[in-house]
C-alpha positions as CSV (number, residue, x, y, z in Angstrom):
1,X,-0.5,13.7,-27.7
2,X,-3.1,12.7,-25.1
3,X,-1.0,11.2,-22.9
4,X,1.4,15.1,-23.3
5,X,-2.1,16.9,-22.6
6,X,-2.7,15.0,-19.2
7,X,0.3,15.3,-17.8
8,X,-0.1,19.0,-18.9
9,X,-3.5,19.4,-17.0
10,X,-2.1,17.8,-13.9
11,X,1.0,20.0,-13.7
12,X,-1.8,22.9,-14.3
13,X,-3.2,21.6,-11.6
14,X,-0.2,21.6,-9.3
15,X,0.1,24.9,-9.8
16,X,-3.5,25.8,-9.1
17,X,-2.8,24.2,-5.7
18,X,0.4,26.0,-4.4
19,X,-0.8,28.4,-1.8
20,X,0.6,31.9,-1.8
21,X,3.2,31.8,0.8
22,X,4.8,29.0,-0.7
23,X,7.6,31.1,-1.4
24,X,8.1,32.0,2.9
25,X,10.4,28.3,3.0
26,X,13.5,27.7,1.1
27,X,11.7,24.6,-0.2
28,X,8.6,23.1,-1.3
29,X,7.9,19.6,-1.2
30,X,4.7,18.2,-2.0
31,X,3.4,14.9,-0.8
32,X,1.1,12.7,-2.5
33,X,-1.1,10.1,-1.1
34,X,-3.1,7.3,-2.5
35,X,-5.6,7.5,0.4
36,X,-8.3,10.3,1.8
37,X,-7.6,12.2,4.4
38,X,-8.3,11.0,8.2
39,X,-6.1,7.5,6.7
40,X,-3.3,5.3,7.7
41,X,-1.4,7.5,4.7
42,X,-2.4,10.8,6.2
43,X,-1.4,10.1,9.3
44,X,1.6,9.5,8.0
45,X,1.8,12.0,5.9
46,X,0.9,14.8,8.4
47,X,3.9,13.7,11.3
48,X,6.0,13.6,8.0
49,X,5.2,17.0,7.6
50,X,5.3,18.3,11.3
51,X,8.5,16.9,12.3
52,X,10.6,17.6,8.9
53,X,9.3,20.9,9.0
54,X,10.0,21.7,12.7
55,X,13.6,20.0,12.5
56,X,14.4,22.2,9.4
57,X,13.4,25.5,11.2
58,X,11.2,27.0,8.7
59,X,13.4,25.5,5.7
60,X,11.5,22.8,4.3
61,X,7.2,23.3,4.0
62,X,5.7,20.0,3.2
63,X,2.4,20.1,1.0
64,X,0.2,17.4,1.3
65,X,-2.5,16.3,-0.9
66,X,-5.0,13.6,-0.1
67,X,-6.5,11.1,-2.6
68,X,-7.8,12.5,-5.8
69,X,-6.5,15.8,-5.8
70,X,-3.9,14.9,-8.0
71,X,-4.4,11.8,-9.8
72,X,-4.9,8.0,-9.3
73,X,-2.2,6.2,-8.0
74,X,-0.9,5.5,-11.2
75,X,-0.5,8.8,-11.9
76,X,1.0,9.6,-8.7
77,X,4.5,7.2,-9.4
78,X,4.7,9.4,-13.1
79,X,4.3,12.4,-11.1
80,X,7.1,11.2,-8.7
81,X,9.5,10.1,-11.1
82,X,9.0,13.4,-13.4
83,X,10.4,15.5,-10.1
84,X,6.4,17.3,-10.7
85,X,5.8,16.1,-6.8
86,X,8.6,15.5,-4.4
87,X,7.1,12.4,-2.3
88,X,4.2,10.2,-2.8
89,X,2.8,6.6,-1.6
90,X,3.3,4.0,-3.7
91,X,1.4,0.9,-3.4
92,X,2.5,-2.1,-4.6
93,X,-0.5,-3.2,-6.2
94,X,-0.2,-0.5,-8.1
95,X,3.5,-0.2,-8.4
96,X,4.4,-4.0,-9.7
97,X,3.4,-3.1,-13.4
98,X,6.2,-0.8,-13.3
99,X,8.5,-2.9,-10.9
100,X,7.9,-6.4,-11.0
101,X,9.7,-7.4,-8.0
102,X,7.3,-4.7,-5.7
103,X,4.6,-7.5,-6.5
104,X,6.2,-9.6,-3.7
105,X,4.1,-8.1,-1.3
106,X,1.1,-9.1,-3.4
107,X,1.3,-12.7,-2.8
108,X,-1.1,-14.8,-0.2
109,X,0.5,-15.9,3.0
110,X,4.2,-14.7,2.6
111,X,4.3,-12.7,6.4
112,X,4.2,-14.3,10.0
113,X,0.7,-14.7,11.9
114,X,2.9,-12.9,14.3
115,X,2.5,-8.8,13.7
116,X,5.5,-8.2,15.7
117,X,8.0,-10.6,13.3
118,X,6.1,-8.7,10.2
119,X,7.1,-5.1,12.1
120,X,10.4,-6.4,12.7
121,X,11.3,-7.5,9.1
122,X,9.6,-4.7,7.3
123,X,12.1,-2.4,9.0
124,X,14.7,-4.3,8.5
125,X,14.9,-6.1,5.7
126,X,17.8,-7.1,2.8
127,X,15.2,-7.7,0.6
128,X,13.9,-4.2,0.6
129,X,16.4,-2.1,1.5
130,X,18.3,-3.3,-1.2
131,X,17.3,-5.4,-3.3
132,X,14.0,-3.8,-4.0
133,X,15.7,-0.2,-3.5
134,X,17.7,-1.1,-6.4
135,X,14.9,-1.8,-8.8
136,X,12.9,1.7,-7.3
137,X,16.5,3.5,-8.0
138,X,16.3,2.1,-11.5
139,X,13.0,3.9,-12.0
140,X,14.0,7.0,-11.0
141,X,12.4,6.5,-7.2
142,X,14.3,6.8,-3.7
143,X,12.5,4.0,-1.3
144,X,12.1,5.7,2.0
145,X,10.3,3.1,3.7
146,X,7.3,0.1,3.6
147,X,4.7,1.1,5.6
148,X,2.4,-1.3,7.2
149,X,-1.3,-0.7,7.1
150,X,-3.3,-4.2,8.3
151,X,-4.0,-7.5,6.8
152,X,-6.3,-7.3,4.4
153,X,-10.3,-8.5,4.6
154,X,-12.4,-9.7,1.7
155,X,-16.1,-8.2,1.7
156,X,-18.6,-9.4,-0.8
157,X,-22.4,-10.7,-0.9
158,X,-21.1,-14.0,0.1
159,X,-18.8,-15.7,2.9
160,X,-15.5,-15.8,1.5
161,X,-14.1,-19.0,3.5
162,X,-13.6,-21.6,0.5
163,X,-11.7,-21.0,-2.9
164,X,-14.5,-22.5,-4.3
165,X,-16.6,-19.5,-2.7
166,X,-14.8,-17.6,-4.8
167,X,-15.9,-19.2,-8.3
168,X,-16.8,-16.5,-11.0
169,X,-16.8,-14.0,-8.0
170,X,-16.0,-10.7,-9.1
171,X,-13.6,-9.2,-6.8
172,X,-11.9,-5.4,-7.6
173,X,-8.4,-5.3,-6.9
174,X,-5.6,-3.1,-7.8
175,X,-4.1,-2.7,-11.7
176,X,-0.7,-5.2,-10.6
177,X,-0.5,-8.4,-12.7
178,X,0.4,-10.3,-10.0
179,X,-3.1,-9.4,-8.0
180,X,-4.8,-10.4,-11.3
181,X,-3.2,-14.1,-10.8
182,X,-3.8,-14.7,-7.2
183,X,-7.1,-14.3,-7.5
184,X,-7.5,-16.5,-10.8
185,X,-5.7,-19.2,-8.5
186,X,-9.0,-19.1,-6.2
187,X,-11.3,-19.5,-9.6
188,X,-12.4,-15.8,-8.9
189,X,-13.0,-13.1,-11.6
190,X,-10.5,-9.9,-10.6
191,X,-11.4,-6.8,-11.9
192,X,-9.5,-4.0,-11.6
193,X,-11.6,-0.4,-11.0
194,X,-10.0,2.7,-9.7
195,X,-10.2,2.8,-5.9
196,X,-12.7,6.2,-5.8
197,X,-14.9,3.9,-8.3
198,X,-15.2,0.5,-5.9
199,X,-18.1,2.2,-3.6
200,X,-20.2,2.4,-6.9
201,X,-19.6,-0.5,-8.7
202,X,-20.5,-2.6,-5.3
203,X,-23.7,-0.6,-5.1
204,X,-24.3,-1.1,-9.1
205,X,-23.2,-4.7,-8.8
206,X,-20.6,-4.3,-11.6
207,X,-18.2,-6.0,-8.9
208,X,-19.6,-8.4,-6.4
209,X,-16.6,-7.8,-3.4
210,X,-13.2,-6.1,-3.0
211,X,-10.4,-6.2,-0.3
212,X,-8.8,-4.1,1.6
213,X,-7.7,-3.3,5.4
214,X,-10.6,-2.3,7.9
215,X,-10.2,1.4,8.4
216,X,-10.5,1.3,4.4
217,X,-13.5,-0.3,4.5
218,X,-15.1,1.8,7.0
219,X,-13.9,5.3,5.9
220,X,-14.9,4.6,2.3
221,X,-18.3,2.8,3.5
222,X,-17.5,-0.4,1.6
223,X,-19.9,-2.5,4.2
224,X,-23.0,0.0,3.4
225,X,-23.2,-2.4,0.1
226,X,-21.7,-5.7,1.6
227,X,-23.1,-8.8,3.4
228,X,-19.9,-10.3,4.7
229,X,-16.4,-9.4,5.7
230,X,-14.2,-12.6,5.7
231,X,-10.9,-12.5,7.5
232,X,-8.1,-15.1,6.3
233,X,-5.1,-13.1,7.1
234,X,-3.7,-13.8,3.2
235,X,-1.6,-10.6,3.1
236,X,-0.6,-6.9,4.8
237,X,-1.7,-4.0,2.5
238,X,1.5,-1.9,2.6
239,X,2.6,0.5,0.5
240,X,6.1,2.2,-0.4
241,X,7.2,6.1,0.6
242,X,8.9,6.9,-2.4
243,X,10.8,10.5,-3.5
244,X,12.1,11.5,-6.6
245,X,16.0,9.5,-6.3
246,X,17.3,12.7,-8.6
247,X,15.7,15.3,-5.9
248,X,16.5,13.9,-3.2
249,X,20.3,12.7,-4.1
250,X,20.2,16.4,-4.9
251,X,19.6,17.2,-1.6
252,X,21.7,19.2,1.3
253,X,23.1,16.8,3.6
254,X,21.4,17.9,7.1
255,X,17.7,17.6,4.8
256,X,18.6,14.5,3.8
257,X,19.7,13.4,7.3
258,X,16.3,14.5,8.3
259,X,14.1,12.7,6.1
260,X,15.9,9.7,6.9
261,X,15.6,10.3,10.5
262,X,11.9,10.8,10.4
263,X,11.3,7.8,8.3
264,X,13.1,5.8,11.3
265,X,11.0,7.2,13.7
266,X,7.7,6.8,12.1
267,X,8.3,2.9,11.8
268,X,6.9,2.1,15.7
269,X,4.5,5.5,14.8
270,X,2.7,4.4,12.1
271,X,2.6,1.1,13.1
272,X,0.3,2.0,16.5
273,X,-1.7,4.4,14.4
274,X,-2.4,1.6,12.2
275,X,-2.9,-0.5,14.6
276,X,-5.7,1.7,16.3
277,X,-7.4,2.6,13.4
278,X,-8.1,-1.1,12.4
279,X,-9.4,-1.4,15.9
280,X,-11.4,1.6,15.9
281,X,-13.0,1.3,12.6
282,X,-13.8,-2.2,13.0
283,X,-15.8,-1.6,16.1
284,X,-18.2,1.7,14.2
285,X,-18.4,-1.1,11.4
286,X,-19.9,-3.6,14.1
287,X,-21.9,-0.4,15.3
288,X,-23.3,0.8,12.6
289,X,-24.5,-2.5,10.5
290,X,-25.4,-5.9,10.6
291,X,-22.7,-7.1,8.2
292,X,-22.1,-10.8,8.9
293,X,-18.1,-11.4,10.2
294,X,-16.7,-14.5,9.4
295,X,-12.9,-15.7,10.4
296,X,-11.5,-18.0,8.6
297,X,-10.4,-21.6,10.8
298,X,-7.1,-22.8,10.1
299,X,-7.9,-25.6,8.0
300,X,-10.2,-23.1,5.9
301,X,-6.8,-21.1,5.7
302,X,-4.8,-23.4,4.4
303,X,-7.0,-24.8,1.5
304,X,-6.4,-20.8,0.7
305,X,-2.8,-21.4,1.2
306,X,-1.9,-24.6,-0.8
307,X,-3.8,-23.1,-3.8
308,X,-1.7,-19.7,-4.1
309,X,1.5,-21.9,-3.5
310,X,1.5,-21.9,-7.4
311,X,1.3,-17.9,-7.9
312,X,4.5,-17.5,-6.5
313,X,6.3,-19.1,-9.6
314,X,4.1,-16.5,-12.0
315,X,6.2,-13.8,-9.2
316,X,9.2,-15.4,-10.5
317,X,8.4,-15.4,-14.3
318,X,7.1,-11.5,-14.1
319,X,10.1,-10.7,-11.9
320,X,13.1,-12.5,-12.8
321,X,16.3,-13.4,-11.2
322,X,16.2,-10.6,-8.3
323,X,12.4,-11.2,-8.1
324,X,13.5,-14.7,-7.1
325,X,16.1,-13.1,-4.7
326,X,13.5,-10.6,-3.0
327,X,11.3,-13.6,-2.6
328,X,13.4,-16.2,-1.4
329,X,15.1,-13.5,1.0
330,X,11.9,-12.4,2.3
331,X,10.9,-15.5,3.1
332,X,13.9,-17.0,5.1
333,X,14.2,-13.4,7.2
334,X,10.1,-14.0,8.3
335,X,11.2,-17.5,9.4
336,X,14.3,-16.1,11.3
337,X,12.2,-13.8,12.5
338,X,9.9,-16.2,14.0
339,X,12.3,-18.4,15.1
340,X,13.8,-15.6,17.7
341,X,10.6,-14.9,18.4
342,X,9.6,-18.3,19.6
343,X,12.7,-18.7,21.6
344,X,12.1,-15.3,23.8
C-alpha cells in the first residue's frame, strides 16, 4: 500500500510539473536525470532536447528535470519502465540490482588507460548494443546509449593509495551489489547513502569518503569536507540513456529515426563536454582549497588491480551466463581496441 501511495505522489507530482503549453507539441516527453543541473547529464540532456525538438519542427517538446525533482535514481528506472516519464539516465550503480549484467561497468580496471580506445568501444560495442540491450529490453527499457562521464576519484580524510588504506574505511557508494563487493575486496566498509545525502554524512562523519568524477565533486562541494582526492584510474562513471522500449517501439518512424540520430551525434558531444568539465572543475577545486592530490604510481595501481581480479567472478555469479558474455566480450573489444591503437 506504501509502495501504491509513492508512486501515486510522484505521478502527482508529474502533473504538478507540466507547464501549461504542454499541449502547443504533438508530444511530450519528459527526461529525467540522476544529476543537478549545470552536469555532464544536463548537458546532455539539454542538446537532447534542442536538436530533437528542432528536427521535429515543433512536434516533439522535451521536458527535462534535473536531480531531485522527481525522485532518486531508483525511482527514476520505475518511472521509466511504468511509461510515467519517457527518458531518464540510468546509472549502472544503480541499475545492476535490477539488471545484473549493467554491473559490468562497476568493476576496477576493466577499460584502457587510453580514453580514446574507451570512446571508441563504448560506441561500438557487441556487448552493449546487444547483449546488454537485450537484458534492458527485458525490463521494459530501450538502451539509447552509454555515456561517458570521467574516471572516477576517491576523496576521503586519508590518502587512498594502498588497499590497506582502505581498511574499515567507510566509503558511500551507489545501491548495486557489485559496488558493495569491490570495495569489501579492498577491506573497506561501503555504505550506500542517496547521492543528495553524501555532502552531509561527510560533514557528520557518518561516511569517511565517496567516489565519483571531478565535476561531481566540485559541483556538489564534496572537497569542502575532504582532505584528499586520490586518483587510480579504477573505473569510468557512465551511465545508460534509457526510454520506455513500449513508447518508443510505439513510436512514428521519422521520431524514432531522430532520436537515434541525436544519440549518434552526441557520442563525440558529450564526450568533449565531459572532458572539459573534468578539466574545469578540477582546476576551481585546486583554486578554491588546499585538498591534498595524490596520483596513484603504477605499482600502487596494480596492488589495486590484482586484489579486485577476484570481484569479477562475484560479476559472474550475480549475472550468469550472458553476464559472462558482456564481460568476456568487453574485455577482448578493449584489447582490440588497443591493439589498433598501438599500431597507428
Amino acid at each position: 500500500m506504501l509502495k501504491k501511495s509513492k508512486k501515486w505522489m510522484l505521478a502527482a507530482g508529474l502533473a504538478a510539473l507540466m507547464p501549461f503549453n504542454a499541449l502547443a507539441a504533438d508530444y511530450t516527453w519528459r527526461f529525467a536525470l540522476e544529476e543537478i543541473q549545470g552536469s555532464v547529464q544536463d548537458a546532455y540532456a539539454q542538446e537532447f532536447k534542442r536538436r530533437v525538438e528542432e528536427r521535429s519542427q515543433g512536434r516533439v517538446e522535451v521536458q527535462v528535470y534535473p536531480y531531485g525533482a522527481l525522485g532518486t535514481s531508483a525511482q527514476l528506472t520505475e518511472l521509466v519502465q511504468n511509461q510515467a516519464i519517457q527518458f531518464a539516465f540510468a546509472s549502472p550503480g544503480h541499475l545492476g540490482a535490477v539488471i545484473p549484467e549493467v554491473q559490468v561497468f562497476s568493476l576496477h580496471f576493466i577499460f584502457s588507460d587510453n580514453n580514446a580506445v574507451n570512446k571508441s568501444v563504448l560506441a561500438n560495442s557487441q556487448a552493449i548494443n546487444q547483449l546488454l540491450a537485450q537484458a534492458y529490453a527485458e525490463k521494459n527499457l530501450e538502451l539509447l546509449s552509454i555515456v561517458p562521464e570521467g574516471w572516477m576519484v576517491w576523496t576521503g580524510d586519508r590518502a587512498l593509495n594502498t588497499p590497506e588504506a582502505f581498511k574499515d574505511f567507510k566509503i558511500r557508494t551507489m545501491t548495486s551489489p557489485l559496488l558493495v563487493e569491490a570495495y569489501r575486496a579492498y577491506g573497506a566498509n561501503p555504505t550506500p547513502m542517496p547521492y543528495s545525502e553524501v555532502y552531509s554524512g561527510l560533514q557528520l562523519k557518518q561516511i569517511d569518503g565517496q567516489v565519483n568524477p571531478i565535476f561531481a565533486i566540485e559541483e556538489m562541494s564534496f572537497y569542502e569536507v575532504q582532505s584528499h582526492m586520490t586518483f587510480a584510474r579504477q573505473a569510468q562513471f557512465v551511465t545508460s540513456l534509457v526510454a520506455n522500449k513500449t513508447f518508443f517501439d510505439g513510436l512514428p518512424e521519422d521520431l524514432q529515426k531522430i532520436v537515434k540520430q541525436v544519440r549518434t551525434e552526441l557520442v563525440d558531444h558529450i564526450y568533449d563536454v565531459q572532458h572539459d568539465f573534468n578539466q574545469s572543475r578540477l582546476q576551481k577545486i585546486k583554486e578554491n582549497s588546499d585538498i591534498k592530490m595524490v596520483e596513484l604510481t603504477e605499482a600502487e595501481r596494480e596492488a589495486f588491480r590484482k586484489a579486485s581480479l577476484d570481484v569479477r567472478q562475484t560479476y559472474v555469479e550475480q549475472a550468469g551466463q550472458r553476464g559472462q558474455e558482456v564481460l568476456n566480450t568487453l574485455l577482448a573489444e578493449i584489447k582490440a581496441a588497443e591493439t589498433k591503437a598501438a599500431a597507428r
